[in-house]
C-alpha positions as CSV (number, residue, x, y, z in Angstrom):
1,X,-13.5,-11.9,-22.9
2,X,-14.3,-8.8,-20.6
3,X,-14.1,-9.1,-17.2
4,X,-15.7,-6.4,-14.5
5,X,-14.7,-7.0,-10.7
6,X,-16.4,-4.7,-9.1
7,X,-15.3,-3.8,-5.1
8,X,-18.2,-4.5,-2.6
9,X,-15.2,-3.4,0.0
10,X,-14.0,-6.2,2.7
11,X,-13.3,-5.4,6.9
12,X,-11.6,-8.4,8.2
13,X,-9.7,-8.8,11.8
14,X,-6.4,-8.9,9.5
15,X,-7.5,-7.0,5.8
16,X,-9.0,-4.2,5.0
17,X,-10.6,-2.5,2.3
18,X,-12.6,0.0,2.7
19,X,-11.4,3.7,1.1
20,X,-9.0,4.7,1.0
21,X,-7.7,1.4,1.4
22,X,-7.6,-0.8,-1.7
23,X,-7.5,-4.5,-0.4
24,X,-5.4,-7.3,-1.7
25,X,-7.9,-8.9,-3.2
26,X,-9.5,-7.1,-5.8
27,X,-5.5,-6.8,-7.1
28,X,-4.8,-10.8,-6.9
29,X,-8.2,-11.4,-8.5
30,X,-6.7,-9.1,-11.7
31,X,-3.7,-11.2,-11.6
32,X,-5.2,-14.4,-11.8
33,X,-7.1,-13.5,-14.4
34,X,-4.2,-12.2,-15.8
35,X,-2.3,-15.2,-15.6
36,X,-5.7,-17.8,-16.7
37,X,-5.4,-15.5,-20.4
38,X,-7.2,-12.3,-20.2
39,X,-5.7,-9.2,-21.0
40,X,-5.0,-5.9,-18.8
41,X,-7.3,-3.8,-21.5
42,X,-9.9,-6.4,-20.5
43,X,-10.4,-6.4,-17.2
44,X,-12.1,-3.2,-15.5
45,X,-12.0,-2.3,-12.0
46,X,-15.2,-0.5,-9.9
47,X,-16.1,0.5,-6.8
48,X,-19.4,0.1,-5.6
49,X,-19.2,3.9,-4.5
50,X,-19.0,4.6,-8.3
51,X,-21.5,2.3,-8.9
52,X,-23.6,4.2,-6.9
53,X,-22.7,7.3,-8.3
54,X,-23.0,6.8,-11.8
55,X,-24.9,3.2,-12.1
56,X,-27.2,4.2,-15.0
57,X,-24.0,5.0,-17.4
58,X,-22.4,2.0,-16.1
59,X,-25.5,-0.8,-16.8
60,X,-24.6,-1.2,-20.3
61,X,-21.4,-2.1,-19.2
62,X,-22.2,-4.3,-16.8
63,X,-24.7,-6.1,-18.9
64,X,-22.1,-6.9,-22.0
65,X,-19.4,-8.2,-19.7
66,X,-18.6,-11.6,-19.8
67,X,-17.5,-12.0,-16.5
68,X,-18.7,-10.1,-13.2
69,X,-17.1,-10.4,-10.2
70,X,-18.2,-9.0,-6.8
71,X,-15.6,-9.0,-3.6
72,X,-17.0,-8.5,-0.6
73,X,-17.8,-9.6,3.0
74,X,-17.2,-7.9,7.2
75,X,-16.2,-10.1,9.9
76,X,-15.9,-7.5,12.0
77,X,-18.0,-4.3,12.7
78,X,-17.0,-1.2,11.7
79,X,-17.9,2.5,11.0
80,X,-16.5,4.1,8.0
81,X,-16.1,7.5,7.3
82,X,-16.7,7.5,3.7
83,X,-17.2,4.2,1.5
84,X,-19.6,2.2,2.5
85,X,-19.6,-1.1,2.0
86,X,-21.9,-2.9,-0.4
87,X,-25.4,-4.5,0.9
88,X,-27.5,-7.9,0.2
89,X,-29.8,-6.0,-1.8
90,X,-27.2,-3.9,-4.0
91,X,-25.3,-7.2,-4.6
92,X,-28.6,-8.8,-5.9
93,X,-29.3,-6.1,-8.4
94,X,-26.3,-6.2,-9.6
95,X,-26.2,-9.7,-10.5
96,X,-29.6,-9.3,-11.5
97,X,-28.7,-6.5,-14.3
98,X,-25.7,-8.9,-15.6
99,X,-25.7,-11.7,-18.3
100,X,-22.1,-13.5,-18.0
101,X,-20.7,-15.5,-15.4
102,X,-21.2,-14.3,-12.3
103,X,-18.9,-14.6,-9.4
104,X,-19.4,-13.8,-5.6
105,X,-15.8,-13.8,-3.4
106,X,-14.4,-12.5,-0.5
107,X,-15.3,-12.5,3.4
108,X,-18.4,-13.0,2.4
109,X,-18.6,-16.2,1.6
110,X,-18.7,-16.8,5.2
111,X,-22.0,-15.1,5.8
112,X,-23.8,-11.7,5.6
113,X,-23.6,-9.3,8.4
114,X,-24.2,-5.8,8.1
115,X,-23.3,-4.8,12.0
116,X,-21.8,-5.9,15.2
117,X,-24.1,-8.4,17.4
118,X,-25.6,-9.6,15.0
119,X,-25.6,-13.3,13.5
120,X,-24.1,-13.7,10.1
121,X,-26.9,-14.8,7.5
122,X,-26.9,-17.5,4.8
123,X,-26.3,-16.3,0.6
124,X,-30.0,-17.2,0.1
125,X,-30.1,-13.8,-1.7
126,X,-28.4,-14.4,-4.4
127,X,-29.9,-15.0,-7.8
128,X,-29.8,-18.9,-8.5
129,X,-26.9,-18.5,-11.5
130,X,-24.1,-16.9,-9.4
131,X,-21.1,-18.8,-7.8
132,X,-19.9,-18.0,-4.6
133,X,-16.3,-19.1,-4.5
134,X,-16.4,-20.9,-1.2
135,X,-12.5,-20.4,-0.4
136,X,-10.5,-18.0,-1.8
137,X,-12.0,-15.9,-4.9
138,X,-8.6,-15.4,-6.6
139,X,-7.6,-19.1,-6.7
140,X,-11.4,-19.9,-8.3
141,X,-11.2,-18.0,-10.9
142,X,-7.6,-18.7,-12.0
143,X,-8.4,-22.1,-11.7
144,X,-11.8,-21.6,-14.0
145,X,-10.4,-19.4,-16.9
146,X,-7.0,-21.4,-17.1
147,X,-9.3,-23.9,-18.8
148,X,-9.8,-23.5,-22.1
149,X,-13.4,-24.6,-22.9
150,X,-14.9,-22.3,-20.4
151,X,-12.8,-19.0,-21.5
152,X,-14.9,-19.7,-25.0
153,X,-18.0,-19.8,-23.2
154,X,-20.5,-17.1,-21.7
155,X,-21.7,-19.3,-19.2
156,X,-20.4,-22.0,-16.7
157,X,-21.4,-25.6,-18.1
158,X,-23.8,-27.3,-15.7
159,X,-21.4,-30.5,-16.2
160,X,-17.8,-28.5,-15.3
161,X,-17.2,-28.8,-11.4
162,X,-16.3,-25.5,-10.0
163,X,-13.1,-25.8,-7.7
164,X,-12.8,-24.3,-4.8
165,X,-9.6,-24.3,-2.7
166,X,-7.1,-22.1,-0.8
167,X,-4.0,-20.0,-2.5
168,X,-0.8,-20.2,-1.7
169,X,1.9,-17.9,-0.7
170,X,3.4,-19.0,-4.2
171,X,0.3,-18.6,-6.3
172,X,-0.1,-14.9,-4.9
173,X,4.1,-14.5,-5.7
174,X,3.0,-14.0,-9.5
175,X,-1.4,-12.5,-8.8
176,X,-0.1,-9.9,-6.9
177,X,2.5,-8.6,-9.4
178,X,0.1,-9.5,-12.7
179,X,-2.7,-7.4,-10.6
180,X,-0.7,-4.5,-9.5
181,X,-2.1,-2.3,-12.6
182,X,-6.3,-2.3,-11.0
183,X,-4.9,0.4,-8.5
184,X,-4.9,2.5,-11.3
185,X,-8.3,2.3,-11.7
186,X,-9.0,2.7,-8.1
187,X,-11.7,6.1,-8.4
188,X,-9.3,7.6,-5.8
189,X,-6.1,7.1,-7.2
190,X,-3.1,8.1,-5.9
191,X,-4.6,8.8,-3.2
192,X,-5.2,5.4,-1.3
193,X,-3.4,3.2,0.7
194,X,-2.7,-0.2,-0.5
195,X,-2.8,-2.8,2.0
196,X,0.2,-5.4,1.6
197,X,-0.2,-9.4,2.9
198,X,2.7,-11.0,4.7
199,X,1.0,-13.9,5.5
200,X,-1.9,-15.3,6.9
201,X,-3.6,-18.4,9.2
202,X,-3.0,-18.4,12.6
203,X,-0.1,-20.4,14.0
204,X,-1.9,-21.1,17.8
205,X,-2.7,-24.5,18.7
206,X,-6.0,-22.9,20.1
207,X,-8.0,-20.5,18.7
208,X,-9.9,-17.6,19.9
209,X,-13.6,-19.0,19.9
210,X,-15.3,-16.0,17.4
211,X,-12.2,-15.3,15.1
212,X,-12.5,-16.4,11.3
213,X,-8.5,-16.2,10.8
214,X,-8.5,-19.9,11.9
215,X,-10.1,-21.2,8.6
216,X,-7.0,-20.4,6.2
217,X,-4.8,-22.6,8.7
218,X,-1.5,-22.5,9.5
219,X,0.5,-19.7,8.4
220,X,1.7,-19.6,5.0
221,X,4.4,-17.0,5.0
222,X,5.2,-14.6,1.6
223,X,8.9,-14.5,1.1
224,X,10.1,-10.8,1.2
225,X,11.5,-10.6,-1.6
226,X,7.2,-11.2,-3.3
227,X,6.4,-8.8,-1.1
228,X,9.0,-6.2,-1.8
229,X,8.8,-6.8,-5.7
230,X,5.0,-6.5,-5.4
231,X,5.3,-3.0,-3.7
232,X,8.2,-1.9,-6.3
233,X,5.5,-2.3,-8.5
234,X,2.5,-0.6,-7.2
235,X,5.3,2.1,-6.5
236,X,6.1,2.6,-9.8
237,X,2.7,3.1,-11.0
238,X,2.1,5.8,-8.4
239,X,1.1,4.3,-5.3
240,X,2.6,5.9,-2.3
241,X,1.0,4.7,1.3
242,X,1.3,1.3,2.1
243,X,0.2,-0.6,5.4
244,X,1.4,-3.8,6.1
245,X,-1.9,-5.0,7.3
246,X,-2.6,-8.8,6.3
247,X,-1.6,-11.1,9.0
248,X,-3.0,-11.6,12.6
249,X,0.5,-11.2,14.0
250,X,3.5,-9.2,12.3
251,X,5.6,-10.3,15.2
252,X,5.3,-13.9,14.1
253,X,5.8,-13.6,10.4
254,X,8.4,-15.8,9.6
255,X,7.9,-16.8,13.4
256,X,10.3,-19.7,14.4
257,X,8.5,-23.0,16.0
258,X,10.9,-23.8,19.3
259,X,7.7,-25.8,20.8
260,X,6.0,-23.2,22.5
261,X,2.4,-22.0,22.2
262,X,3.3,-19.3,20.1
263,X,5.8,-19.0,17.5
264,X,9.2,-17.2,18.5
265,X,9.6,-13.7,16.3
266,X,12.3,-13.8,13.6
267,X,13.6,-9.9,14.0
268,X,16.0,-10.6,10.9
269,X,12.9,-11.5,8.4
270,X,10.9,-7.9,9.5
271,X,14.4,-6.0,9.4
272,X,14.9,-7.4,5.3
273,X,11.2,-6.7,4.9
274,X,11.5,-3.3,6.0
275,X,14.5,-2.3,4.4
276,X,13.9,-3.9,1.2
277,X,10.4,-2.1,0.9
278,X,12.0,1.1,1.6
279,X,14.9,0.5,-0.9
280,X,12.5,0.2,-3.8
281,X,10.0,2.6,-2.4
282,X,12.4,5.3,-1.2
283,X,9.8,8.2,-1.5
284,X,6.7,6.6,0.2
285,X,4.7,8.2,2.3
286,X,3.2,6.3,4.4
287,X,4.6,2.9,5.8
288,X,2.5,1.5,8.8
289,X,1.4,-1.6,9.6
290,X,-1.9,-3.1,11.8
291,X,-1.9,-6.4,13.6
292,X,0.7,-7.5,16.3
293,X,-0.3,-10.1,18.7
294,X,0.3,-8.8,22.7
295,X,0.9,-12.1,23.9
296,X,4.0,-12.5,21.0
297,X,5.6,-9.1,22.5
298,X,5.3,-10.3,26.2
299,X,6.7,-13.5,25.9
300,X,9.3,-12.7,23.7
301,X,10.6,-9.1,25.1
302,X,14.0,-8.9,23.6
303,X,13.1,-9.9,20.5
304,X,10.0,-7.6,19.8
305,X,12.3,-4.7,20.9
306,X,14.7,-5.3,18.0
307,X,11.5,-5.8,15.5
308,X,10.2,-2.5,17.0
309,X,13.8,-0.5,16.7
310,X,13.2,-1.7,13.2
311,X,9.6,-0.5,12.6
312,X,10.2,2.6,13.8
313,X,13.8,2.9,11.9
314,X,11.7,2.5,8.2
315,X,8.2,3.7,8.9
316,X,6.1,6.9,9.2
317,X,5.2,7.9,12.1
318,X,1.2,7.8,13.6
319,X,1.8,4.0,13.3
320,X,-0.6,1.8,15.1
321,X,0.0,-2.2,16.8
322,X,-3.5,-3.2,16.7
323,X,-3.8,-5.4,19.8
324,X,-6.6,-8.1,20.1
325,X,-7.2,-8.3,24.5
326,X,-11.3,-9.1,23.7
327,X,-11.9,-9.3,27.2
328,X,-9.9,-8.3,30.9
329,X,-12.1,-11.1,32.7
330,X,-10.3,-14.4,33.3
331,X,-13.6,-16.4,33.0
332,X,-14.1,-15.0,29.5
333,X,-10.3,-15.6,28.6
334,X,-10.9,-19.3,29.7
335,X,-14.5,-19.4,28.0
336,X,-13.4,-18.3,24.5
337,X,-9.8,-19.5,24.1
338,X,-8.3,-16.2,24.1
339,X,-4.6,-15.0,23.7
340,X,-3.3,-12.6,26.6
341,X,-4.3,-12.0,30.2
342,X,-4.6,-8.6,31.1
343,X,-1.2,-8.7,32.8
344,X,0.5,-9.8,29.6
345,X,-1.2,-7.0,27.5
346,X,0.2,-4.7,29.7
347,X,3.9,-6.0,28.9
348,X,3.0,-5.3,25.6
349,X,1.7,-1.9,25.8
350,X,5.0,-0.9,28.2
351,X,7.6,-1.9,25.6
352,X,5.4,-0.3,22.7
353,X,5.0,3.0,24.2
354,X,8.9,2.8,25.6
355,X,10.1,2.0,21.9
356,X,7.2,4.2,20.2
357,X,6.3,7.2,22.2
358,X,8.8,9.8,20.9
359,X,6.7,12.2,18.8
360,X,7.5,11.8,15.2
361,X,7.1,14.6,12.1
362,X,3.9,14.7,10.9
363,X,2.8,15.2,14.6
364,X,1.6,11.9,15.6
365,X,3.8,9.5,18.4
366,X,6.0,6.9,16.4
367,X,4.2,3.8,16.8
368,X,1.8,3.0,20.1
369,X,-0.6,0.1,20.7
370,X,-5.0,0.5,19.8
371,X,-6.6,-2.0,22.2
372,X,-9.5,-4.2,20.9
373,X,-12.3,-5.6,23.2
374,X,-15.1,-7.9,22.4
375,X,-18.5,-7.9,24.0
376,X,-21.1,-11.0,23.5
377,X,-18.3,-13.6,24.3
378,X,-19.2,-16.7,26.7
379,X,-18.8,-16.2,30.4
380,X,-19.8,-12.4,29.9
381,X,-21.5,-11.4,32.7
382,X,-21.8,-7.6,34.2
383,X,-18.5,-8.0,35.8
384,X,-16.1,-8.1,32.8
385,X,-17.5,-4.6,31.8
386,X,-15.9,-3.4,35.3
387,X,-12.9,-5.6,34.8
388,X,-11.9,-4.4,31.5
389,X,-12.8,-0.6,32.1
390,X,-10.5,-0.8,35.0
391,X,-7.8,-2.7,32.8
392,X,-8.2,0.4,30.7
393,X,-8.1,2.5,34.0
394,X,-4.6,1.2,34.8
395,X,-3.1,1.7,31.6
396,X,-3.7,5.4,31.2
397,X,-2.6,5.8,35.6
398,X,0.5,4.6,34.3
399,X,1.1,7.4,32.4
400,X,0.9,5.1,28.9
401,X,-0.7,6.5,25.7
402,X,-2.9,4.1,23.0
403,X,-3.9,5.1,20.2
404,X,-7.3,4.0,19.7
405,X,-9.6,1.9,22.1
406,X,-12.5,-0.3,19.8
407,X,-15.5,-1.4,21.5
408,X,-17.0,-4.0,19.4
409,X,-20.1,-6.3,19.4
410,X,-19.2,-9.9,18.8
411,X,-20.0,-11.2,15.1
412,X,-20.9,-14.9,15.5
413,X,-19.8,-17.2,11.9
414,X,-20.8,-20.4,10.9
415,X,-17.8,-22.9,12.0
416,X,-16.4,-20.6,14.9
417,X,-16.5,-22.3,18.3
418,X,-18.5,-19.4,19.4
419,X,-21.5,-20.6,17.0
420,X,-21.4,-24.1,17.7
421,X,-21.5,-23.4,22.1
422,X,-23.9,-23.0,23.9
423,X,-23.9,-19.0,24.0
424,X,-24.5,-17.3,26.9
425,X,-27.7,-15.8,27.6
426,X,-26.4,-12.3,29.1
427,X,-26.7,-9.6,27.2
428,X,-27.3,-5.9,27.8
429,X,-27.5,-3.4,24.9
430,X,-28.4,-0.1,27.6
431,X,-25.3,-2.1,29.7
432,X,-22.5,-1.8,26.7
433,X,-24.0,1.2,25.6
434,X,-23.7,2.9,29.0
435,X,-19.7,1.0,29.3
436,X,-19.2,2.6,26.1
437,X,-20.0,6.2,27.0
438,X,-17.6,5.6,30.4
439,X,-15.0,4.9,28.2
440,X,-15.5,7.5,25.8
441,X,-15.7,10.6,28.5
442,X,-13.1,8.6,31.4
443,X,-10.3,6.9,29.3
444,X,-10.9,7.9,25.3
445,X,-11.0,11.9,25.7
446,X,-8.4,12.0,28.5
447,X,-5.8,9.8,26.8
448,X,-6.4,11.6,23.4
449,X,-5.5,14.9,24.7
450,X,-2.5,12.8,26.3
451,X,-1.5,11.7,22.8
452,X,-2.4,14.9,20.8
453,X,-2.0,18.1,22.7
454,X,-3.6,21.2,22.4
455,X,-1.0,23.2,19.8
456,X,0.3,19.7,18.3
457,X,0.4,20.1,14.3
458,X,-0.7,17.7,12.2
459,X,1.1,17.1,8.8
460,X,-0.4,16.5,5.4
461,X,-4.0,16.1,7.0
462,X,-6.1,14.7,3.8
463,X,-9.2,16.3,3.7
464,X,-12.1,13.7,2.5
465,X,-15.8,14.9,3.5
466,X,-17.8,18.2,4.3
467,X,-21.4,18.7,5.6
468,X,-23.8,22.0,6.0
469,X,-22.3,23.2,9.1
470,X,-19.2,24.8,7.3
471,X,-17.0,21.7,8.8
472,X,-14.6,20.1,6.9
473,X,-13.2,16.4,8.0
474,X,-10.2,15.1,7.0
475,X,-7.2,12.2,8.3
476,X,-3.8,11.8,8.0
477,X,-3.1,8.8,5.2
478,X,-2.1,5.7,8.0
479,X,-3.8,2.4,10.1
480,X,-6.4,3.8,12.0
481,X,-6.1,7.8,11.2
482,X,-7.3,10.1,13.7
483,X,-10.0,12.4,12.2
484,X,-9.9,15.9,12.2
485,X,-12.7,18.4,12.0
486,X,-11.7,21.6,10.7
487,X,-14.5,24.4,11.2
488,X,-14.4,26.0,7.6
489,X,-14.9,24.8,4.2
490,X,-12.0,23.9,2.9
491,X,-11.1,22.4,-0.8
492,X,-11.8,18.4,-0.7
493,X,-8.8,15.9,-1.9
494,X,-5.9,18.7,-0.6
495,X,-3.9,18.0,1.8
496,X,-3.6,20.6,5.2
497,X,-1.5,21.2,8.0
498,X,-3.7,21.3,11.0
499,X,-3.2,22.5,14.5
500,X,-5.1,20.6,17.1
501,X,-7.0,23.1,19.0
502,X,-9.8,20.7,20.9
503,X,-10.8,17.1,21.5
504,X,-13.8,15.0,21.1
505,X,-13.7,11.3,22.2
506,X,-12.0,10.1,19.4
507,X,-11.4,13.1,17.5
508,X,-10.0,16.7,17.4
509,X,-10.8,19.6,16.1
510,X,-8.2,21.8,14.4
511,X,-7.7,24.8,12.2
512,X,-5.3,24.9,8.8
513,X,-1.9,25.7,10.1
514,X,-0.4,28.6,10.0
515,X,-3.7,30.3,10.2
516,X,-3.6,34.0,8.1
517,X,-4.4,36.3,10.6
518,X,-5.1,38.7,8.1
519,X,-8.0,36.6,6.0
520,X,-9.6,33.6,8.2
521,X,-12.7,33.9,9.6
522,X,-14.0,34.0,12.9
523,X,-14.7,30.4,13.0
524,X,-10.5,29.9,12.1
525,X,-9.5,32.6,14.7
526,X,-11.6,32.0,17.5
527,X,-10.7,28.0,17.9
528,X,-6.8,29.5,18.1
529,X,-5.5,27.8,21.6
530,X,-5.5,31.1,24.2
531,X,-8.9,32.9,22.4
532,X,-12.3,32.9,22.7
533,X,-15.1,34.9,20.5
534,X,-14.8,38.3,22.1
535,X,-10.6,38.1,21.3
536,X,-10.9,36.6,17.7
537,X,-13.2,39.8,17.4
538,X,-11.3,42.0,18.4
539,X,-8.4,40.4,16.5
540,X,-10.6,41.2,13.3
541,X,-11.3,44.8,14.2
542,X,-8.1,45.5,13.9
543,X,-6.7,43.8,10.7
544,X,-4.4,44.0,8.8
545,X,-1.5,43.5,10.7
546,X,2.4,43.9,8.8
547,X,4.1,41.9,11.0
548,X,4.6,39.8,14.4
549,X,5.3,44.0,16.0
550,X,2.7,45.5,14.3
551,X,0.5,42.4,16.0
552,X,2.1,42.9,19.5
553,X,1.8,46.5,19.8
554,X,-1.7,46.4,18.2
555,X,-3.7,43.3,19.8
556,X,-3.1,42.6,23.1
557,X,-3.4,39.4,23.0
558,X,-0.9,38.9,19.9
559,X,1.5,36.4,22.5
560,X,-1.0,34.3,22.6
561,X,-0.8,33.4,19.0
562,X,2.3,34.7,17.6
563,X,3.7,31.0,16.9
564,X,0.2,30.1,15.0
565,X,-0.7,32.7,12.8
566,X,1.1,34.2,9.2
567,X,0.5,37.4,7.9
């Protein structure tokens, strides 16, 4: 049998999958089919970018495969640089052009949103004949193609019961190894960052009222020796950036229950995770990591120190501790079940920026925190806005960097505490708009230039998109890259050295470093920190130069530049 599972890209609170990430799922999905009988040379791998980009020479392909399976589904709202995820009406087509068993997993199976503040939808889309694995996609169809009557069939028998259950840490031991080969077939390969699952479920008593994370459970951890055999593997076929990105909480993986609210960290299980992934990965280049719960780091101080000593011991630097606050208001706290108070995030971002602050190589600060809010929670009423910008206020007064600073619109699913309330009537679009733009110009732009400098270099900057403005964008590989605008057009899918020489709200611009003084352009040469038009000008005028004297005693404004320029 052929098998097509075709990447519809997922954004989750704790997974992503959106390039250049290549999600967990698509991979485990290969490996259970895999391990139900199919073959590797049967089972092909798409995005729905390529779909896009070459759909007509793909239908015939789609229509003679026995088995079509789409991954998808956001939880939360995002905006994506390039890759964009797959909509109701693309998903319908394609089932529509197919002929075999057709498969719907993912996120998705929790409802269809395409944005933030909005209500997800029903799957009453979907053509009648497709299955929507209602729990996990990879466990459905291992547990449907394991059976042998149905492997010999092109359709599912109207009499079979299709089984729907949750994986385990011990079914995804032998997936994610079996699967490891679809990142080959990734359109961007090597050049993607696979995103590795420690565990997942959340281990508090009571749940944040809007988060999905609750529906897996408790936590079911991985043992680290799955996870380090599972990136040996996708090492050894070429994949080099890695994020350890699948769990609400890396503090609490392997977490120890004394009785508390929270579990207790387990430093010891991070430090064997860590070194064991760089022992069989010794050349990575990229080794980051996303969620980490601020409450966890508060309450437990000593203990996050050590697991942070270790993070920053076998990383890369330009890491990022995604931190959940949602909201600084108390009476939205109470309301929705939250995690921290403002006082305990705080904690949190003090020992992350006192562990992770020191400037690393490829130009970014070791590890700090990226602060998440959520707007459309109950008790919301004009005041938290205040509250939580001046929560942000405090934080950059202090002196403290963060990374990143998301302003998201609530996303209400079926199930969540948040759908089944009595929501509150306030909401103000031009209100969170106008919050949004305060941030942006009084805390975003301020605390970037705090974190990147004017004259900071930025290593191995991938560059990724261009438009008709002569401006090339590109980001470092990592969780949450900062995006760089480079005002030249530059060859897509290199890699550059960039020196930061301005700052948007939540980007910089920069010029490839070291610039040729003797060949770039005006664009290049005026955006060199110290010069403006009239200099970079004059600076052409007068080319070539031989050497930093010939510069000096030539331009007078060579000092300026000497440390950024070649010859």
């Amino acid at each position: 049998m052929k098998a097509i599972i075709l990447d519809g890209y997922v954004d989750e609170p704790a997974c992503f999958g959106v390039p250049p990430y290549l999600s967990p799922y698509p991979r485990y999905t290969a490996g259970a089919l895999i391990d139900a009988g199919f073959k590797e040379d049967d089972i092909s791998y798409f995005t729905i970018d390529t779909v896009r980009a070459l759909g007509k020479t793909l239908a015939e392909q789609f229509k003679s495969a026995d088995v079509f399976i789409i991954i998808s589904g956001m939880t939360v709202p995002g905006k994506y640089l390039r890759g964009t995820p797959i909509t109701a009406e693309e998903i319908r087509a394609l089932f529509r052009l197919t002929t075999g068993i057709k498969i719907l997993g993912g996120p998705i199976r929790l409802g269809y949103s395409a944005e933030g503040g909005v209500a997800a939808t029903g799957l009453s889309f979907l053509p009648e004949d497709v299955m929507v694995a209602q729990n996990d996609v990879e466990s459905f169809v291992y547990d449907c193609f394991s059976n042998f009557s149905l492997k010999n069939s092109n359709s599912m028998p109207s009499a079979y019961p299709p089984m729907h259950r949750y994986r385990t840490a011990a079914d995804i031991a032998v997936w994610s190894r079996k699967g490891a080969f679809i990142a080959k077939q990734h359109p961007e390969f090597p050049n993607l960052i696979c995103e590795l699952e420690t565990y997942r479920g959340c281990g508090r008593k009571k749940h944040c009222s809007f988060c999905t994370e609750s529906f897996y459970g408790k936590p079911d951890f991985r043992e680290e020796e799955d996870i380090i055999a599972e990136t040996e593997l996708l090492y050894n076929i070429g994949v080099r950036h890695f994020r350890i990105g699948r769990q609400p909480d890396l503090f609490a993986y392997k977490g120890i229950d004394d009785g508390g609210a929270i579990l207790k960290p387990n430093p010891a299980a991070i430090e064997k995770l860590y070194s064991g992934i760089r022992r069989v990965a010794p050349d990575l280049k990229t080794l980051h990591m996303d969620n980490g719960n601020p409450i966890t780091i508060a309450e437990y101080l000593d203990e996050s120190r050590e697991i942070l000593n270790t993070i920053v011991k076998y990383h890369t630097p330009g890491d990022i501790i995604a931190m959940g606050i949602e909201s600084a208001d108390p009476a939205v706290i109470a309301a929705n079940g939250l995690k921290a108070t403002p006082e305990q995030v705080l904690a949190a971002v003090r020992l992350v920026n006192e562990v992770g602050a020191k400037r690393g190589a490829n130009g970014m600060p070791e590890i700090l925190p990226g602060i998440n809010f959520v707007y459309g929670l109950l008790g919301e009423t004009k005041k938290t806005y205040q509250l939580n910008y001046d929560f942000l206020k405090q934080i950059y007064d202090e002196g403290l960097m963060v990374r990143r600073i998301n302003l998201r619109q609530v996303m209400v699913f079926p199930k969540t505490a948040l759908s089944e309330s009595q929501v509150s009537d306030f909401k103000n679009e031009k209100l969170f708009r106008a919050h949004k733009e305060q941030v942006r110009k009084n805390i975003d732009l301020p605390m970037l230039q705090r974190v990147v400098p004017v004259g900071t270099v930025l290593k191995n900057v991938f560059m990724e998109v261009s438009d008709s403005k002569s401006m090339t964008f590109g980001r470092q590989f990592g969780t949450y890259p900062l995006l760089a605008a480079v005002p030249a057009d530059l060859e897509l899918n290199r890699f550059y050295d960039v020196l930061v020489t301005n700052h948007g709200f939540r980007s910089v611009t920069g010029v490839p470093y070291p610039v040729n003084v003797n060949s770039a352009p005006l664009s290049i040469l005026k955006e060199l920190p110290g010069l403006n038009k009239s200099m970079a000008e004059e600076l052409i005028l007068k080319r070539p130069y031989k050497d930093e004297v010939d510069l000096l005693n030539r331009f007078k404004h060579g000092k300026l530049i000497l440390k950024f320029v070649d010859y």
